[in-house]
N, C-alpha and C positions, 0 to 999 in steps of 0.2 A: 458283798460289802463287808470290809473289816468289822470287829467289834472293839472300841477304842475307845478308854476314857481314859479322860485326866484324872489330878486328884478332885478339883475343882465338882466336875459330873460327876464322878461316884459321890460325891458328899451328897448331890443334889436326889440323885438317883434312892441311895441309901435311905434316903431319911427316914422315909415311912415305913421303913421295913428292919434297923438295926436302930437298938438304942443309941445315941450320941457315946455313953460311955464304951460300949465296948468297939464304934466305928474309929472313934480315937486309939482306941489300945491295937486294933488292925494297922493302923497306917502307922504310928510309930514303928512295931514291930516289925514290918513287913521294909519298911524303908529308912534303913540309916543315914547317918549323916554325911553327904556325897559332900562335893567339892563347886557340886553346878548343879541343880535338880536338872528332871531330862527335859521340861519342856525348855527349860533355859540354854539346850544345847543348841537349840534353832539358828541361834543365833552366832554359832561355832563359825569362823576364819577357816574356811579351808584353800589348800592350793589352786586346785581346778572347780571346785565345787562349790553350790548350794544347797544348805540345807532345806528339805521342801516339807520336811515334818517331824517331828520329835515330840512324841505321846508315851508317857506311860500304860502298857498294857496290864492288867491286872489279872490274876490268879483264874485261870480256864477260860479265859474270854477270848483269846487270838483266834480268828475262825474265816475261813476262803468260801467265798462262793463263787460260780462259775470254773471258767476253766484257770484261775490265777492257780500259779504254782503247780499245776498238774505235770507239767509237761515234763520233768525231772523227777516229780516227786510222789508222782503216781494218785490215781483219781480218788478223790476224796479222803486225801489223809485227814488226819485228827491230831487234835492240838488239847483236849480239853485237862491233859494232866499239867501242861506249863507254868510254870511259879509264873508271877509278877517280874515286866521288864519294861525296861526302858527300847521302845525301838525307833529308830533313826531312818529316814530315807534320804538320800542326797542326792545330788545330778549333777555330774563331772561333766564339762566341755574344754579338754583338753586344747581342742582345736576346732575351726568354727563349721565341722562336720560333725562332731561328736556332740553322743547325748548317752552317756554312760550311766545306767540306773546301780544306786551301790544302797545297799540298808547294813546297819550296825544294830547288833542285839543285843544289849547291856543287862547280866542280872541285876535287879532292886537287892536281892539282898544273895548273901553267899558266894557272894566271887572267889574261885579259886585265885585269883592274879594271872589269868591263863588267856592267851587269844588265839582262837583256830579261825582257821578261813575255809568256805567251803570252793569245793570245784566247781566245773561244769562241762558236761562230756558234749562231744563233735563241736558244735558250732556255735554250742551256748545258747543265749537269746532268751535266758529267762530266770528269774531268781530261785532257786530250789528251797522252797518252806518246811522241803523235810527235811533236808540235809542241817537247816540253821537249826531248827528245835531239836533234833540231835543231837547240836552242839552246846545248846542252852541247857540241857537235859544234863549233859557233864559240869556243869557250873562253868564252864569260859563263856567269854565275851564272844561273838561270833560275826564274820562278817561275808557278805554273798555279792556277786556283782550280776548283772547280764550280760556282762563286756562287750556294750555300747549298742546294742539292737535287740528287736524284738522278732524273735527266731521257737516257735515252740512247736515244731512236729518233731522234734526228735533225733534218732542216726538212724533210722528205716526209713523216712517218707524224704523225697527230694524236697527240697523248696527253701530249705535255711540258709543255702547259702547265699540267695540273692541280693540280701544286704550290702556284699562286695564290688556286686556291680557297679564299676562307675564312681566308685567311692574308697578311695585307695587308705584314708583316714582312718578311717570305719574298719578297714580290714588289720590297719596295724591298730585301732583301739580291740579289736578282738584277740589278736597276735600278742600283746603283750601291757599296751597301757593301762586298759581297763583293770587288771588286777592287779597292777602296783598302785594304782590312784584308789583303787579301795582299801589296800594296805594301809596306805601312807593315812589316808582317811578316818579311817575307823582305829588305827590308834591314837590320834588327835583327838577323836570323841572319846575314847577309853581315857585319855590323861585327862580332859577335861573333867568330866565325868566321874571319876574314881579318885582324882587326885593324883594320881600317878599313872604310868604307862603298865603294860605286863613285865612279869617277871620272864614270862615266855611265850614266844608267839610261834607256832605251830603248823606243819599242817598235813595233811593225813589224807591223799587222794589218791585215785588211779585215772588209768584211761585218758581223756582229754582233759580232766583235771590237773595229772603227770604232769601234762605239758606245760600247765602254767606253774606247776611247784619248780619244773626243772627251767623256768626261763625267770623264773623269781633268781635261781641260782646265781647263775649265768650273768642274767642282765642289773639284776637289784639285790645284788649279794648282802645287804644291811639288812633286807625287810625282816627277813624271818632267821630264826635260829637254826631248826630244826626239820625236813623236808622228809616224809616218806613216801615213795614215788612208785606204784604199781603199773603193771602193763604201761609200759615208756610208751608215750606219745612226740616222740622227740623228734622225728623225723618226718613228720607230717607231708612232704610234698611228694615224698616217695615209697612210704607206707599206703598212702592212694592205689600205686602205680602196681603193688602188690595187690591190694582189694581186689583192683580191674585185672590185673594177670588170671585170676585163679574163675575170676568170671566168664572173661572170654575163653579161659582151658576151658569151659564145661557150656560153651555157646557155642563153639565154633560152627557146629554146625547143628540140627535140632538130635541126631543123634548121637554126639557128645554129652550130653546132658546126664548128670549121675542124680537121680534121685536119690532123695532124703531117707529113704527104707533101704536102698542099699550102702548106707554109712556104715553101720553096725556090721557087716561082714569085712568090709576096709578096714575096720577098727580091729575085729577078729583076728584077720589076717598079719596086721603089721603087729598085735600082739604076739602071735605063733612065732612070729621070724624074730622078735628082738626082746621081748619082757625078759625072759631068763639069763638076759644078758648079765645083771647084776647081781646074777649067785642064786637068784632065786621064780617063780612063777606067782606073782603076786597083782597082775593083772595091771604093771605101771611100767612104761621104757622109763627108765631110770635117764637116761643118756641118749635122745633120741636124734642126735647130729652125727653119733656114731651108727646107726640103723642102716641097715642094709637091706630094704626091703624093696620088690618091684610087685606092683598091683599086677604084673602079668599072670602071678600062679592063679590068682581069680576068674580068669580070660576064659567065658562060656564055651565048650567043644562043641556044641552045637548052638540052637535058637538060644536068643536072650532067656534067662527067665530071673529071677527076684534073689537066688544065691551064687551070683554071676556077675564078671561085666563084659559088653559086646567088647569089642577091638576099637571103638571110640571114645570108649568107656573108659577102657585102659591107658588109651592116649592122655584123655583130660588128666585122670591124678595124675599119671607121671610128671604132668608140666607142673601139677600144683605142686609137686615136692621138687621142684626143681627150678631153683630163685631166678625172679624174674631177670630178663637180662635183653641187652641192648642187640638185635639181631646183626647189627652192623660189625659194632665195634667188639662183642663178644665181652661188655662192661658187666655187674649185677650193680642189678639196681637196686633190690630191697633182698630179704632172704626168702625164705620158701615155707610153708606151712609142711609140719616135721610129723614123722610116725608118730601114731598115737593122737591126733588132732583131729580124727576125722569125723567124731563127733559132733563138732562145732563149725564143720564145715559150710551146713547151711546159710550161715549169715555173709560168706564172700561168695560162696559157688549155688546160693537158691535161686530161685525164678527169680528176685530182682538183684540186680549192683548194688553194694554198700553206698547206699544214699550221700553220706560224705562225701565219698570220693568222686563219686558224680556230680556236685554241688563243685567242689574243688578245681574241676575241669572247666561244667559249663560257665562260670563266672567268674575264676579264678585265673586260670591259666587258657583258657580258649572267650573268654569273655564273648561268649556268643549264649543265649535262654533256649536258643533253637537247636541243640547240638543233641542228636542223642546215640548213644552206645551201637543202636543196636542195626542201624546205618552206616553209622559213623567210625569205628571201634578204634578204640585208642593204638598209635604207633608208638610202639620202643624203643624208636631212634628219635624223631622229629620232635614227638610229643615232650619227651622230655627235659630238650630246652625252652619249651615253652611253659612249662609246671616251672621249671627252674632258675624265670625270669629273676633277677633282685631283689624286683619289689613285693615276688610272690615269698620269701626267703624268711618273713618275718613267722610265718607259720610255724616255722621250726623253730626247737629250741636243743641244736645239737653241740653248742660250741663244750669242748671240752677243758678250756680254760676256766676251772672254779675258784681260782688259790684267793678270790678275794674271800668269797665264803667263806675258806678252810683257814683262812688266817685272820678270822674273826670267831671263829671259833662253834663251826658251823657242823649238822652232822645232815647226811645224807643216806637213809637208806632208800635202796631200789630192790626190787622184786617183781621177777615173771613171774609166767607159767610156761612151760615146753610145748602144752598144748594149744597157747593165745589164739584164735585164728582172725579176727578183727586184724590185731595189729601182729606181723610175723613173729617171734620170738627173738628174733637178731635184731630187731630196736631195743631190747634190751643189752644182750651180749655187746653189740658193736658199738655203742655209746660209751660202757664200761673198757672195752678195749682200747678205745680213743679216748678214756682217761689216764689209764695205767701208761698210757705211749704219751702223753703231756703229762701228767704231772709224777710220773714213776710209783711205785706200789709204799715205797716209801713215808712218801707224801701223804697218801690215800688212807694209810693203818692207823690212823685213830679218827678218821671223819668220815669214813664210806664204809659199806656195807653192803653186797650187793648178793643175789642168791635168788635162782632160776628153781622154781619149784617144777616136781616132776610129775606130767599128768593134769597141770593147772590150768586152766583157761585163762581167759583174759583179766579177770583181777581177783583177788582174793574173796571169798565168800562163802556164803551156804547154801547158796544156788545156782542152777544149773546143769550140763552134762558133765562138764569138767571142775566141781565144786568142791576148794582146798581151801579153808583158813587160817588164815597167824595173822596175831592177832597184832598190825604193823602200830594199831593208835597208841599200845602202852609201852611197846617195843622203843617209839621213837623220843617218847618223852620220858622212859628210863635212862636212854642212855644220856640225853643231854640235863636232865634234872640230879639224877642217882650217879649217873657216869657208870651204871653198868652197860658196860660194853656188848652187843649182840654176839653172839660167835653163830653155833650151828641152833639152825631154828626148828619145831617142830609144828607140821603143819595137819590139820583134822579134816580129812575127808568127809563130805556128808554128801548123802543119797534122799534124794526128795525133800529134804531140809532135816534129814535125822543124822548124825554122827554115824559112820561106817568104820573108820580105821585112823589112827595118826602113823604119819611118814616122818623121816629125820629129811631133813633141808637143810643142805652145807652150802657153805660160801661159796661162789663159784672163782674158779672152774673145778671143781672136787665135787663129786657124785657119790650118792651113797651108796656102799657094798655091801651084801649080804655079808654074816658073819658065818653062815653055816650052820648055823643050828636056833632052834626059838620060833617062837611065835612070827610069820613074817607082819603081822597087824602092829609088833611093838616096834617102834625105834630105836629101843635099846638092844635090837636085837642087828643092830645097821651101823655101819662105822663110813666116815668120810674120806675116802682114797682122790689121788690124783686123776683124772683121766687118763 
């Protein structure tokens, strides 16, 4: 149960415990003069929506019990440093399927003039309480949606996506309404509320969150000003098709299967044949689309054993580095998981399928509960008109017409990693290329920014095997606040969550070159060549 008072209950609460005179000098101070106190926001006009509660929280009291919020935001977060805020729930029914859960977090006092929105990675289905006190913690207004069901095991455990079944509504309030109706929403309670709207509305996500910054883009080019967009999720219907490629490479048969101990020799190996590509031995493919590596010099001369792979073994990576593709028409269908990745390979090629994309198929595009993989295995001909019905099409968010954005004055940065393995690394490149080919480079040089880290996993951070940060939250709201413009970024490798080394990160398509001489740990020692 929340912990939740008005002013009203603290007074009552207080009594016996704070003199009158200094409970009065707390609530002055603590809450200035708004334009609507927040219980009065309840009673907010929204488009789609009902307000269902509007409480002021007070200073360390916000507190979850049971499984609320865990499911994003990891079990048992803590809350008890949080100033005092106004917090809001609403329920958007865009359509008489939808039941869209949206909360707004209003600071009581210290507003930057700032609104950040948070994300939510695979399938959504549930409000992330850490992600919004993160954003409280910065002084913005913050707002979180579940976009439109209640979905909390995760992107490992199957079972989120069966909200779609049967419920085409529900799939496009996932797809893209839920987080424009929380938009549109919660700056409605920020103007009420504050008096005025933001100076600037923001937002700062990766992964499956990407995909609702880049369909904010695309579809609702007014909502936000400024978008930075990690591990592109842009391509959702055929980034699937990728997860299950790399899966059935390593299932085809039981001995296909590349365990998880022999990663690290793959990793070894594709570093031998291509790190010193870029002038120097630094333990990073700089450029790893140019890599030339085949997992056969691995290939055991005798019996299997643990610094080895059998001849089945060998089979499975080759297919993973080699993008999925239509066996009919000799089409690709998504890109390929690149040298240097093999790290992270577990989570498409472990003992189970990427949960998503098996979610995405049984419900989505085979709308059958009874379908499973490992009977069943997906076709690279058949299957792919069926993932790529119309109605399934809302999942994506790949149009590369932005010029409404760009002509409102709008800034987009995007950022991989070379080594993504969740989503391939050409959801990023191939989105960026299908911009420069619509809207010419031109157009692009004062509103995008885009730049493939090398060595990087799936979204920027301090953890994991392939863990690079830059730092995109100050990045994006420099350039559209300050107008300093991003050029070549520098990104901080960390190991177990300690700092190891910074890389230079150039724009792409320019890779960074050793210069020949120096330290290879500084960036200054790395300049940005052409490919």
């Amino acid at each position: 149960m929340l912990l939740l008072l008005t002013r009203a209950m603290w007074r009552c609460f207080t009594h016996l415990v704070f003199p009158a005179i200094v409970l009065e000098a707390f609530l002055l101070t603590a809450s200035p003069t708004f334009a609507a106190s927040c219980e009065s926001l309840a009673s907010t006009a929204l488009p789609h929506a009902t307000v269902t509660m509007a409480e002021t929280v007070l200073p360390g009291t916000f507190a979850l019990s049971g499984s609320a919020g865990t499911a994003q935001g990891g079990a048992g977060p803590k809350f008890d440093d949080l100033a005092a805020f106004c917090r809001v729930m609403a329920t958007s029914k865009p359509s008489s399927d939808s039941d869209i859960k949206i909360e707004v977090w209003l600071p009581v006092s210290g507003w930057n003039g700032k609104f950040q929105g948070t994300g939510n990675g695979c399938f959504g289905g549930a409000i992330s309480y850490t992600a919004m006190a993160d954003v409280l913690r910065t002084g913005s207004a913050g707002a979180a949606t579940d976009t439109g069901h209640d979905s909390t095991k995760g992107c490992f455990v199957p079972g989120d996506g069966a909200f779609a079944l049967g419920h085409p509504e529900k799939l496009k309030d996932f797809g893209e309404r839920a987080y424009h109706d929380m938009t549109v929403d919660a700056k409605i309670l920020i103007a009420a509320f504050y008096g005025s709207g933001p100076k600037l509305s923001f937002l700062d996500q990766c992964g499956g969150g990407s995909r609702e910054g880049l369909s904010e883009v695309q579809r609702y080019p007014e909502d936000w000003d400024a978008v930075a967009a990690g591990g592109l999720d842009g391509y959702s219907t055929h980034h699937v098709l990728a997860q299950l490629w790399a899966w059935q490479a390593t299932h085809k048969t039981e001995a296909s299967y590349i365990p998880p101990s022999k990663y690290p020799i793959l990793h070894e190996a594709a570093l031998a044949a291509c790190d010193v590509r870029d002038g120097v031995k630094d333990g990073v493919i700089s450029d790893p689309t140019r890599c030339k590596f085949d997992p056969a010099v691995l290939k055991c001369k005798g019996v299997d054993g643990p610094n080895c792979l059998t001849a089945p073994q060998v089979e499975a990576a080759r297919t993973i580095y080699t993008a999925p593709t239509n066996p009919r028409t000799k089409e690709k269908l998504f890109g390929p998981l690149l040298p240097g990745s093999e790290l992270g390979w577990g989570a498409v090629a472990g003992p189970q399928p990427f949960a998503y994309a098996i979610d995405v198929f049984k419900y989505v595009a085979f709308k059958d509960p009874t379908w499973d993989i490992r009977t069943r295995p997906i076709n690279f001909d058949s299957d792919v008109k069926l993932v790529d019905a119309p109605e399934n099409l809302i999942l994506d968010a790949s149009d590369p017409d932005i010029s409404k954005f760009i002509d409102r004055g709008g800034k987009l940065l995007m950022i991989g990693g070379w080594s993504d393995t969740p989503i391939a690394p050409s959801s990023n490149t191939q989105y960026f290329d299908a911009l420069i080919e619509k809207m010419g480079p031109k157009r692009l040089k004062d509103s995008v920014r885009f730049y493939m880290v090398q060595g990087m996993g799936h979204c920027p951070g301090k953890a994991g095997p392939n863990a690079y940060y830059v730092d995109t939250f100050h990045i994006i709201q420099d350039w559209k606040e300050r107008g300093i413009v991003p050029e070549d970024l520098i990104a901080t490798h960390y190991v177990n969550g300690k700092e190891d080394r910074k890389v230079l990160v150039c724009q792409y398509p320019r890779v960074a070159i050793y210069k020949g001489s120096g330290d290879a740990n500084d960036p200054a020692n790395f300049s940005c060549k052409a490919r």
